[in-house]
C-alpha positions as a Markdown table, in Angstrom:
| # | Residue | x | y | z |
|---|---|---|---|---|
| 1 | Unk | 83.0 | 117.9 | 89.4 |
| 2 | Unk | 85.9 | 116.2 | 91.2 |
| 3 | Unk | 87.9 | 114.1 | 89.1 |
| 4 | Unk | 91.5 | 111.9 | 90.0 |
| 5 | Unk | 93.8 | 110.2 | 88.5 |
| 6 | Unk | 96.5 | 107.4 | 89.9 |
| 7 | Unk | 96.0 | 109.0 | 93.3 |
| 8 | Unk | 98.4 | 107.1 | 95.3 |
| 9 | Unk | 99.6 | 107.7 | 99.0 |
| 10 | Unk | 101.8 | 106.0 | 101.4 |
| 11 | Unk | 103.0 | 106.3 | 105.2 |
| 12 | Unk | 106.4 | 105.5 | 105.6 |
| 13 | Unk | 106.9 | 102.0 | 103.2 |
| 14 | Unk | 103.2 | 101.4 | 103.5 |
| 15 | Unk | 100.5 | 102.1 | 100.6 |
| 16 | Unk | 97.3 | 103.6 | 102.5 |
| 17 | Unk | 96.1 | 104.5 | 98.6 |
| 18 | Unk | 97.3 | 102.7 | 95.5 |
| 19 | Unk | 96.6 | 104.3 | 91.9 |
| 20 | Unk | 92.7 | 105.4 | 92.7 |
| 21 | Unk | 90.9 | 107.2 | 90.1 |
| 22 | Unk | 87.4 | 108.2 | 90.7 |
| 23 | Unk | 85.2 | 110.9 | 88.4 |
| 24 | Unk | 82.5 | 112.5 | 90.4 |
| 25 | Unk | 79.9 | 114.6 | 88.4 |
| 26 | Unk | 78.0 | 117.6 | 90.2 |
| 27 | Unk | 74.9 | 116.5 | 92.1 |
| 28 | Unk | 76.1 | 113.4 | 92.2 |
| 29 | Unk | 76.0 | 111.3 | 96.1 |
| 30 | Unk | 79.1 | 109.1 | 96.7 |
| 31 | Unk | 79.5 | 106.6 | 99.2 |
| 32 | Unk | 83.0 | 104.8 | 100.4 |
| 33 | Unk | 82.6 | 101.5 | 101.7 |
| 34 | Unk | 85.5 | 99.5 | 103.0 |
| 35 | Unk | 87.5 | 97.1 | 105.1 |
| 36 | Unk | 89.3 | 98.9 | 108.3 |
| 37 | Unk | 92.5 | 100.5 | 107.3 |
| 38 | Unk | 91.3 | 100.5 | 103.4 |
| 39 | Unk | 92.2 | 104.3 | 102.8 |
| 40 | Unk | 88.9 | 105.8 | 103.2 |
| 41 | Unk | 89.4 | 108.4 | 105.9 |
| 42 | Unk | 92.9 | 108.7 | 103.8 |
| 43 | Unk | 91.4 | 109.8 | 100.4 |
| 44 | Unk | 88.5 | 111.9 | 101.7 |
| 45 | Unk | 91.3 | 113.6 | 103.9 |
| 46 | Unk | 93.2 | 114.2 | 100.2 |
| 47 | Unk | 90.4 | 115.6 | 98.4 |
């Protein structure tokens, strides 16, 4: 199981990742769909 809490990441002054929390139970398939420069890449890079 992953599970976060207000994850929140910035570069520089700019917020890549504001206040995400996401629960992920075992066996369970995740997909991240977003615009370009959302914070995808950013939080899987995190976890």
């Amino acid at each position: 199981m992953i599970e976060v809490r207000g994850l929140t990441r910035y570069y520089g002054h700019h917020p890549a990742v504001i206040d995400l929390s996401v629960s992920i139970s075992e066996h369970e398939i995740v997909g991240f769909l977003g615009l370009n420069g959302a914070g995808k890449s950013t939080t899987l890079k995190i976890l």
